[in-house]
Backbone as JSON Lines, residues from 0, in Angstrom:
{"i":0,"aa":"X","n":[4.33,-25.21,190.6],"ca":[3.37,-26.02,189.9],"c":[2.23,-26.41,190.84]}
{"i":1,"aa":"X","n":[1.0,-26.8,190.57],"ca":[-0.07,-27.18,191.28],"c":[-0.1,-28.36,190.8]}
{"i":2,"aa":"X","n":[-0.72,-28.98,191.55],"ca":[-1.27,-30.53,191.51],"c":[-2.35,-31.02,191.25]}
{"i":3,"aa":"X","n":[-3.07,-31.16,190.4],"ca":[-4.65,-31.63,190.43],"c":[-4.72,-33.22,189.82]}
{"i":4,"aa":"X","n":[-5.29,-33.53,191.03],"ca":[-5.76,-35.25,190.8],"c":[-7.03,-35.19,190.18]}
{"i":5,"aa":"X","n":[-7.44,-35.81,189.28],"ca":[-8.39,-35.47,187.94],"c":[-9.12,-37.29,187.7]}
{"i":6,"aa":"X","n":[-10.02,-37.78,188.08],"ca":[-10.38,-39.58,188.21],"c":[-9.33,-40.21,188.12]}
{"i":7,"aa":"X","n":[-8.28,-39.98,189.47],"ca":[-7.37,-40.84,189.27],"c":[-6.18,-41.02,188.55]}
{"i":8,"aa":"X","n":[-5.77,-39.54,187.97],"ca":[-4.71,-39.47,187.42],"c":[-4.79,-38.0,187.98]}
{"i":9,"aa":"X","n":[-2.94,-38.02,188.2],"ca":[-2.36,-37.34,188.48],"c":[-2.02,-35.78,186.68]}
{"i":10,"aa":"X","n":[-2.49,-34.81,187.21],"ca":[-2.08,-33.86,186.35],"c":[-1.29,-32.82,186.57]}
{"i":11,"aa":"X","n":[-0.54,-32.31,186.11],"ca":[0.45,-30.61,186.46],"c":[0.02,-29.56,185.53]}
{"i":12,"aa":"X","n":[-0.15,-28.41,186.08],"ca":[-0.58,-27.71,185.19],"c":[0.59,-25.92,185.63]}
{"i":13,"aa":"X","n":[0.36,-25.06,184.87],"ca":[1.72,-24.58,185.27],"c":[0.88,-23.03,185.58]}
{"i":14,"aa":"X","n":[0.87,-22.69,186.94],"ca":[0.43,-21.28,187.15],"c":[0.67,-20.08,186.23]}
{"i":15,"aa":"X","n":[-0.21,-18.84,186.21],"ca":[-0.16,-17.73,185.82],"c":[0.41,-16.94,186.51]}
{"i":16,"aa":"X","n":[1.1,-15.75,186.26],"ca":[1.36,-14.56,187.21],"c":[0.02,-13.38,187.45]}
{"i":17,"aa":"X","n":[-0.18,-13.18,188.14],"ca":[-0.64,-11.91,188.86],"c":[-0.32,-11.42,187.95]}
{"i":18,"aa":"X","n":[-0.91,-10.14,187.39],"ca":[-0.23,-9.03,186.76],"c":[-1.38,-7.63,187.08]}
{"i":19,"aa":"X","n":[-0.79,-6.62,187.84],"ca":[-1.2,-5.44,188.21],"c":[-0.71,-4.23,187.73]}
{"i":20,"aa":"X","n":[-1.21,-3.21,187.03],"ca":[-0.77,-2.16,186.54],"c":[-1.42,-1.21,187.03]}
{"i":21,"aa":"X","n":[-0.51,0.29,188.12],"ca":[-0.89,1.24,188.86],"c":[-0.59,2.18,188.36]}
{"i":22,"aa":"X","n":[-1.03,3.31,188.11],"ca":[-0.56,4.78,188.15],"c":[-1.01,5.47,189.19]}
{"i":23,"aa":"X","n":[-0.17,6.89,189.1],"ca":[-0.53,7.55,190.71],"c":[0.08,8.98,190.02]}
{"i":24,"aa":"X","n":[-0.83,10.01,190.08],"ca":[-0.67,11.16,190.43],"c":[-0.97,12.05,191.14]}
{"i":25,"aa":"X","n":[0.81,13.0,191.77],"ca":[0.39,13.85,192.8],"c":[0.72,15.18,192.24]}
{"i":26,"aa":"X","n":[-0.21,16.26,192.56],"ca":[0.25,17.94,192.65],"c":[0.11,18.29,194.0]}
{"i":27,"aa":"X","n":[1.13,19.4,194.65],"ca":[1.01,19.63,195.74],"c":[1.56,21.38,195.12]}
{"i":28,"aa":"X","n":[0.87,22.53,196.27],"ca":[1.61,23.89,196.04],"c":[1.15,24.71,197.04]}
{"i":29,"aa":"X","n":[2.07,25.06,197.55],"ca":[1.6,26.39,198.69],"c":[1.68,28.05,198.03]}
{"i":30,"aa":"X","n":[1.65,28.26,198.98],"ca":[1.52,29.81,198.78],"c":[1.85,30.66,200.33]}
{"i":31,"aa":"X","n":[2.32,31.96,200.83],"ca":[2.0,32.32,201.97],"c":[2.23,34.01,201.68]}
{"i":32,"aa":"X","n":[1.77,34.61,202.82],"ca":[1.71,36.16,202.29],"c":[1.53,36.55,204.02]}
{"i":33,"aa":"X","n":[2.68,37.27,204.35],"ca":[2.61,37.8,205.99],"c":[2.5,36.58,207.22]}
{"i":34,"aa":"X","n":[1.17,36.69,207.6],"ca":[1.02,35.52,208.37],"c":[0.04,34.54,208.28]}
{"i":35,"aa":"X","n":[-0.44,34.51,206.64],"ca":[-1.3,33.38,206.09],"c":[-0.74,32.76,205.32]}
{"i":36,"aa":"X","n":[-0.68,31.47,205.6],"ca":[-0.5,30.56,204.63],"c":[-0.95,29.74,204.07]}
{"i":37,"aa":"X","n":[-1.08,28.93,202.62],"ca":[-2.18,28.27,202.44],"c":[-1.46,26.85,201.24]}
{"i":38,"aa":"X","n":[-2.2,25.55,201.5],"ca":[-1.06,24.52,200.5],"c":[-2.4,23.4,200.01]}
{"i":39,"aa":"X","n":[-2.39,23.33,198.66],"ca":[-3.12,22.32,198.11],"c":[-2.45,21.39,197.65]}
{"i":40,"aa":"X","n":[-3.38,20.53,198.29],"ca":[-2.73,19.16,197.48],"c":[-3.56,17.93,196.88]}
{"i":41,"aa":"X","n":[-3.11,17.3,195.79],"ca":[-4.72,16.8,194.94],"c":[-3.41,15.56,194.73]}
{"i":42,"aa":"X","n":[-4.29,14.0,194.77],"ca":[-3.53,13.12,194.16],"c":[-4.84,11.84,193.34]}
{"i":43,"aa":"X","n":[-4.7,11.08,192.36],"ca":[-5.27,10.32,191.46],"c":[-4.5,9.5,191.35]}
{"i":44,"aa":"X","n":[-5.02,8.61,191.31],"ca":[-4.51,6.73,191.29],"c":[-5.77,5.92,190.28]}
{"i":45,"aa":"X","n":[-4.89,4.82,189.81],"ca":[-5.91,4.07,189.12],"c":[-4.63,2.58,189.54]}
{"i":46,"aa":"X","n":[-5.63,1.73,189.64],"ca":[-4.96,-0.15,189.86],"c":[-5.62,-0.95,189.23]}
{"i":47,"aa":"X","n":[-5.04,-1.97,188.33],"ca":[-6.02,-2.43,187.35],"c":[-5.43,-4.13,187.46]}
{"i":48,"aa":"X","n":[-6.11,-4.63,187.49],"ca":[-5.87,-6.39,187.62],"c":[-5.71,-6.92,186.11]}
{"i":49,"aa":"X","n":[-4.91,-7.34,185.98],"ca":[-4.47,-7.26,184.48],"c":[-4.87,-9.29,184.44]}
{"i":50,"aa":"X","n":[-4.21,-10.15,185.39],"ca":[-4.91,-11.4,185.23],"c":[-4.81,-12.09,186.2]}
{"i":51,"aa":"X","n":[-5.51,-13.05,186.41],"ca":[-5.93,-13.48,188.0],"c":[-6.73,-15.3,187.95]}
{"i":52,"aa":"X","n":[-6.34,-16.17,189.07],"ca":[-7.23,-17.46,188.95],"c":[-8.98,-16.85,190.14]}
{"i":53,"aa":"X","n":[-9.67,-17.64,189.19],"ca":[-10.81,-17.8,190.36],"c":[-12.26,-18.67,188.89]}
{"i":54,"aa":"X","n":[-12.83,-18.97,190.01],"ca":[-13.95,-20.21,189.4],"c":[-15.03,-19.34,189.11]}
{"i":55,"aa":"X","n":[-14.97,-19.31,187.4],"ca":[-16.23,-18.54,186.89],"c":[-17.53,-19.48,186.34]}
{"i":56,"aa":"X","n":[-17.18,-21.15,186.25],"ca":[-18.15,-22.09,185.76],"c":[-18.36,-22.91,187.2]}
{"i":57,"aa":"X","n":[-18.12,-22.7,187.84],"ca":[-19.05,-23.33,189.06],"c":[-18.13,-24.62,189.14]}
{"i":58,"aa":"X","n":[-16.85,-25.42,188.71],"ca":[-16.62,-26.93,189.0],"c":[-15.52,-26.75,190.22]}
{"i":59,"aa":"X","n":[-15.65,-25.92,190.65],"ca":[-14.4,-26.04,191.83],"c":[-12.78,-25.98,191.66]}
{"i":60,"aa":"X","n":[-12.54,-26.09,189.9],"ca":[-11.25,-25.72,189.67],"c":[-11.1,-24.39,189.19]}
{"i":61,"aa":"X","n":[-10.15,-22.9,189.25],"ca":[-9.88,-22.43,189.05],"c":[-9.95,-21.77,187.38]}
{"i":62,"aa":"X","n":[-10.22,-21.39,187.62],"ca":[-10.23,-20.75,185.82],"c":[-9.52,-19.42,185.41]}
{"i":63,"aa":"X","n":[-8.91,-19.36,184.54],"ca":[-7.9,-18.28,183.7],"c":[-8.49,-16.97,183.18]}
{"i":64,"aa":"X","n":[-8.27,-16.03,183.76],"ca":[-8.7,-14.65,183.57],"c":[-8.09,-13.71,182.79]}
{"i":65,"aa":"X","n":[-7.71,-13.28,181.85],"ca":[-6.68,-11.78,181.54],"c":[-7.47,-11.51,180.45]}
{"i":66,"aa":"X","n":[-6.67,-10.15,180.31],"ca":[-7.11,-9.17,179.18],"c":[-7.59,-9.88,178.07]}
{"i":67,"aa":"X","n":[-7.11,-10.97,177.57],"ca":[-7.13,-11.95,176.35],"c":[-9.15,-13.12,176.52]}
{"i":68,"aa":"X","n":[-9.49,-13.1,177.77],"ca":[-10.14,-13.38,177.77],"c":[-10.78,-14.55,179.6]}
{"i":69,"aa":"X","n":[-10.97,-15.34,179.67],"ca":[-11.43,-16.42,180.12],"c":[-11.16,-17.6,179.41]}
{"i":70,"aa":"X","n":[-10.09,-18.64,180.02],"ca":[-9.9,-19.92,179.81],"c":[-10.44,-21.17,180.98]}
{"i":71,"aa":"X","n":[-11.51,-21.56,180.68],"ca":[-12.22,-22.13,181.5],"c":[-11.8,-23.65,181.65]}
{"i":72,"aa":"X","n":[-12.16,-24.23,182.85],"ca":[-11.48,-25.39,182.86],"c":[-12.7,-26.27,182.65]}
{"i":73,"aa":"X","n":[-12.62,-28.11,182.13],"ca":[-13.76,-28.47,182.42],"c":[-14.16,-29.56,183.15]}
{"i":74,"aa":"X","n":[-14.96,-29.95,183.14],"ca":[-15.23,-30.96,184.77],"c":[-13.88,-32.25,185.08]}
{"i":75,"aa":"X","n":[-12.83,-32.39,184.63],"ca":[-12.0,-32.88,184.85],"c":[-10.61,-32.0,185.41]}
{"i":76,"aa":"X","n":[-10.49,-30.42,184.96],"ca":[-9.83,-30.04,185.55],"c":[-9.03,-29.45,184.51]}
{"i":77,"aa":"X","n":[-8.78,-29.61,183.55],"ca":[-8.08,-29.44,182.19],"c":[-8.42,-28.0,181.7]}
{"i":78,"aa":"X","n":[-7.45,-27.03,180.89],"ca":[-8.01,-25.64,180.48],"c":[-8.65,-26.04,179.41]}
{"i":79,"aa":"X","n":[-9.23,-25.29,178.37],"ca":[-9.6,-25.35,177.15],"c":[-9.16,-24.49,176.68]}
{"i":80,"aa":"X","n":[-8.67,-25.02,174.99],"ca":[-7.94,-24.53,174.6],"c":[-8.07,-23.05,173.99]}
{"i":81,"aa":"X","n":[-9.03,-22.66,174.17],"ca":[-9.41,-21.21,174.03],"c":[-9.79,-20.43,174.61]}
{"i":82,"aa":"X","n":[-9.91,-19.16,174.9],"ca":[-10.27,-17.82,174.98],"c":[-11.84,-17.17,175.33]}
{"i":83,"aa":"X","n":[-12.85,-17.74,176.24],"ca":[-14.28,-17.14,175.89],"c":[-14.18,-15.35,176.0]}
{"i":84,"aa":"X","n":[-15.15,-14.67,175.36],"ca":[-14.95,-13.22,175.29],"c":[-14.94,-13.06,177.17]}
{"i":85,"aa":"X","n":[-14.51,-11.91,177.54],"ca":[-14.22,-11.58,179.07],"c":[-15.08,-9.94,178.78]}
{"i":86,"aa":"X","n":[-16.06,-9.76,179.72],"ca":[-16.77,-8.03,179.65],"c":[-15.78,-7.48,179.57]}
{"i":87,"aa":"X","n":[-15.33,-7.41,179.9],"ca":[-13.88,-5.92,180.3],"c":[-12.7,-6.14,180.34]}
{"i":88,"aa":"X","n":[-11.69,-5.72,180.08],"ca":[-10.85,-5.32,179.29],"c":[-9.78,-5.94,180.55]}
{"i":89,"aa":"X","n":[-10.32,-5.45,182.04],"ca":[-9.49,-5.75,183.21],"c":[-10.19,-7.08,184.29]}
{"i":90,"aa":"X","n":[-9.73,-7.63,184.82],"ca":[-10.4,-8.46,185.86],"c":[-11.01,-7.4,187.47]}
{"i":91,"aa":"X","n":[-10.2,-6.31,187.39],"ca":[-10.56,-5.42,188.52],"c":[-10.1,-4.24,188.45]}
{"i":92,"aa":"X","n":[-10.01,-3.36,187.95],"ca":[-10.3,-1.79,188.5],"c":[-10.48,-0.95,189.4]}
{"i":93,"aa":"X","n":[-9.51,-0.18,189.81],"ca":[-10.02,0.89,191.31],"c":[-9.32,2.23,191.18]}
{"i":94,"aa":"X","n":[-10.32,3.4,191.24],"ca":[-9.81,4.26,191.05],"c":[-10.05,5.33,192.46]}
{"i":95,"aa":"X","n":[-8.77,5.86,192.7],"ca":[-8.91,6.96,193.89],"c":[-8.61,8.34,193.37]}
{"i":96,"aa":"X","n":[-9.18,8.92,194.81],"ca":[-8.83,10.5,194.41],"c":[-8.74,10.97,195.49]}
{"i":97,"aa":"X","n":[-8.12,12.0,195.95],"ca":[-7.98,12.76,196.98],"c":[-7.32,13.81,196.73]}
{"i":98,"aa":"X","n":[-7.98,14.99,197.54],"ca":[-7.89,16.33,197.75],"c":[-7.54,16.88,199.45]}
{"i":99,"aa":"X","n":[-6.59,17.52,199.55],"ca":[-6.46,18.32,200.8],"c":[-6.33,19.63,200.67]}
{"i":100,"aa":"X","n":[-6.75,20.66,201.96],"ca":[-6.05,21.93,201.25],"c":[-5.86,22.45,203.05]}
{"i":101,"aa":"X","n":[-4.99,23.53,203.34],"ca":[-4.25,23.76,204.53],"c":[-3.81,24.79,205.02]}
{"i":102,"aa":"X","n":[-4.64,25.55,205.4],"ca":[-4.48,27.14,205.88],"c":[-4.15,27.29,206.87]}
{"i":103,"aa":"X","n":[-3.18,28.41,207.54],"ca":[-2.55,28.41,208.48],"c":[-2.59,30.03,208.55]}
{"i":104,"aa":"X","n":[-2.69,29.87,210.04],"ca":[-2.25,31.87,210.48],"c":[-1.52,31.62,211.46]}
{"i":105,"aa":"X","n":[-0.17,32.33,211.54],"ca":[0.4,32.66,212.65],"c":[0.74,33.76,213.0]}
């Protein structure tokens, strides 16, 4: 639980979880013929911030992020009881890619 003292009164308010959703794909394949050999390998990832605290109205308390929207707190510290629209769908997004490939003569 967190603690926020609010003019003098004591309030509890009850944290969110983190929530992160990753995927990851790998292909890897060689090949060799005499004394060449050769191996590709390709992998794709995506990480997506599903919900998260941080101060989007400027009062110094924390505010509620997820897929569902933005629950903003207001100058006392308190959520409101609704939902403002949120741009996107995620709080953060990152997508990788990588490619290797690996030829060899012996």
């Amino acid at each position: 639980m967190i603690l926020l003292l609010c003019q003098e009164q004591a309030a509890s308010v009850r944290g969110i979880n983190k929530i992160s959703k990753t995927s990851t794909t790998s292909i890897s394949g060689g090949a060799g013929f005499s004394i060449i050999n050769e191996a590709l390998n390709t992998s794709n990832g995506q990480s997506k911030l599903v919900s998260d605290f941080m101060d989007l109205n400027g009062d110094l308390t924390p505010d509620i992020v997820t897929d569902k929207g933005v629950q903003y707190t207001n100058p006392t510290g308190e959520l409101q009881t609704t939902y403002q629209n949120f741009i996107s769908e995620y709080v953060t997004s990152t997508t990788t890619n990588s490619q290797a490939r690996q030829l060899a003569v012996s």
